[in-house]
C-alpha positions as CSV (number, residue, x, y, z in Angstrom):
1,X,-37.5,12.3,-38.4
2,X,-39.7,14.4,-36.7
3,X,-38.9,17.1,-33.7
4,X,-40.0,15.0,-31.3
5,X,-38.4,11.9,-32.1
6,X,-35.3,13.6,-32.9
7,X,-35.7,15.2,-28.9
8,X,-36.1,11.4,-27.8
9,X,-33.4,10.2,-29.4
10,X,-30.8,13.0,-28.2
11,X,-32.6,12.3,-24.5
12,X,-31.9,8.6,-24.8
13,X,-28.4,9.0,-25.9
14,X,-28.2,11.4,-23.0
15,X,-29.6,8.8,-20.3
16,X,-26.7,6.3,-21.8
17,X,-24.1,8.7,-21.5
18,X,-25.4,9.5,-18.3
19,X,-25.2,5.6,-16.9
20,X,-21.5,5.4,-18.7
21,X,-20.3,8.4,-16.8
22,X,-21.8,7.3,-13.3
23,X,-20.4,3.5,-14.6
24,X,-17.4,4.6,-15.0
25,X,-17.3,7.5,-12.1
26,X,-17.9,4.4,-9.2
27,X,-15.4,2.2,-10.9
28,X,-12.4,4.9,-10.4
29,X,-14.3,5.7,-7.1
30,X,-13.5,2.0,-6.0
31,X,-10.1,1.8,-7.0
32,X,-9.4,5.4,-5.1
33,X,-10.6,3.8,-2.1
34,X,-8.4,0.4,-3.0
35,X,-5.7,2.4,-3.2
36,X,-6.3,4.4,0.2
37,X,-6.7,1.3,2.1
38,X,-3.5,0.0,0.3
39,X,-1.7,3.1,1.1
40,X,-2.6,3.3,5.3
41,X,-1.8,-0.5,4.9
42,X,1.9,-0.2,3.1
43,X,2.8,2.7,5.8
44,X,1.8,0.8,9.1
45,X,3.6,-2.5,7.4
46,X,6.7,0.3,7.2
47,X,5.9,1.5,10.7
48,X,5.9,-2.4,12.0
49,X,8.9,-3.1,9.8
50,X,11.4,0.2,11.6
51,X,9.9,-1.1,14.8
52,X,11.7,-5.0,14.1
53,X,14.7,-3.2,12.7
54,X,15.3,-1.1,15.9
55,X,13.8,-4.2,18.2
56,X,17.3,-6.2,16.0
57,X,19.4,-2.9,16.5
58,X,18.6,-2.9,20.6
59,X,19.1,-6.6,20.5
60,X,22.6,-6.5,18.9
61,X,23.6,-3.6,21.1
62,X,22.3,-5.2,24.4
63,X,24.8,-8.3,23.3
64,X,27.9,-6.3,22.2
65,X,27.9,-3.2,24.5
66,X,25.8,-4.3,27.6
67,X,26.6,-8.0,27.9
68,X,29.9,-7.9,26.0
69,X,29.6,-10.5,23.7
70,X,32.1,-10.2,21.2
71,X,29.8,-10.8,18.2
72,X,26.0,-11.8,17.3
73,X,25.4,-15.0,15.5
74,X,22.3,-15.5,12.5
75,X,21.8,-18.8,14.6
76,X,20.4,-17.1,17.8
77,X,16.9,-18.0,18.1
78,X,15.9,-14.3,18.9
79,X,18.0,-12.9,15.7
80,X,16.5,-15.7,13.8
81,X,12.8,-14.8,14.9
82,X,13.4,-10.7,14.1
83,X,14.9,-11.9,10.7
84,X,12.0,-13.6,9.7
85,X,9.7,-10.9,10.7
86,X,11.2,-8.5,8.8
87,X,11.5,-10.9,5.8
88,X,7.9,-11.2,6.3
89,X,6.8,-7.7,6.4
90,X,9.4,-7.1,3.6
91,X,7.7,-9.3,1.0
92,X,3.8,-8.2,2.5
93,X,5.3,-4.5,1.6
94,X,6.4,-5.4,-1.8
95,X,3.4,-6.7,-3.0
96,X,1.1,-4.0,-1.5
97,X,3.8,-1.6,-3.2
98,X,3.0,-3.3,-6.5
99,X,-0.4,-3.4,-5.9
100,X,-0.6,0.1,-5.6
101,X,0.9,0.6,-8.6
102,X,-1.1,-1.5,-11.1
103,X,-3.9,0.7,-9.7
104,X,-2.2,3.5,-11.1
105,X,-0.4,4.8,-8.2
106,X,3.1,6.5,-7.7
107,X,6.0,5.7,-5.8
108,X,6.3,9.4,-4.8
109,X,3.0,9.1,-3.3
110,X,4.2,6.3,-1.3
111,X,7.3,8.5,0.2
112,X,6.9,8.8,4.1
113,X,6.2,12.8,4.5
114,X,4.1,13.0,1.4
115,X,0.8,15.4,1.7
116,X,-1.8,14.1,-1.2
């Protein structure tokens, strides 16, 4: 093989390498940004679900201490209607959580406070 064809042929192999590495690069670029979008998405889900918790926690106060109902029942409409929210945002969370994950993400990432 002459010097020049051996030069092509190391160029070529190059230029394949090249379009594997960029292939590749933009593949892991995309699941990154998948798995920053799920991130902001499983923390405001969190956010929304504290918020229904407390919204339940005011609610059951406002009936036992302000109105001074001896208990709370699962029947009341408004319980009812919190419950399912937070059921809701549970499950929504879960399967973002897993999500994340089969990306290749960490739990410990996930924790609220975490700087990454």
């Amino acid at each position: 093989m002459k010097f020049s064809e051996k030069m092509q042929d190391i160029i070529n192999k190059g230029i394949v390498a090249s379009r594997d590495f960029v292939s590749k690069a933009s593949e892991q670029a995309q699941v990154w940004g998948e798995m920053g979008v799920l991130k902001i998405e499983i923390v405001q889900l969190r956010s929304q679900a504290e918020k229904t918790t407390a919204q339940l926690g005011a609610l059951v106060y406002a009936a036992l201490s302000e109105r001074g109902e001896p208990s709370v029942s699962v029947g009341d409409p408004a319980v009812v209607d919190l419950l399912a929210r937070i059921k809701a945002l549970e499950t929504d969370i879960d399967a973002k959580e897993e999500r994340y994950r089969r990306l290749g993400g960490k739990d410990s990432d996930l924790e609220q406070g975490h700087q990454g």
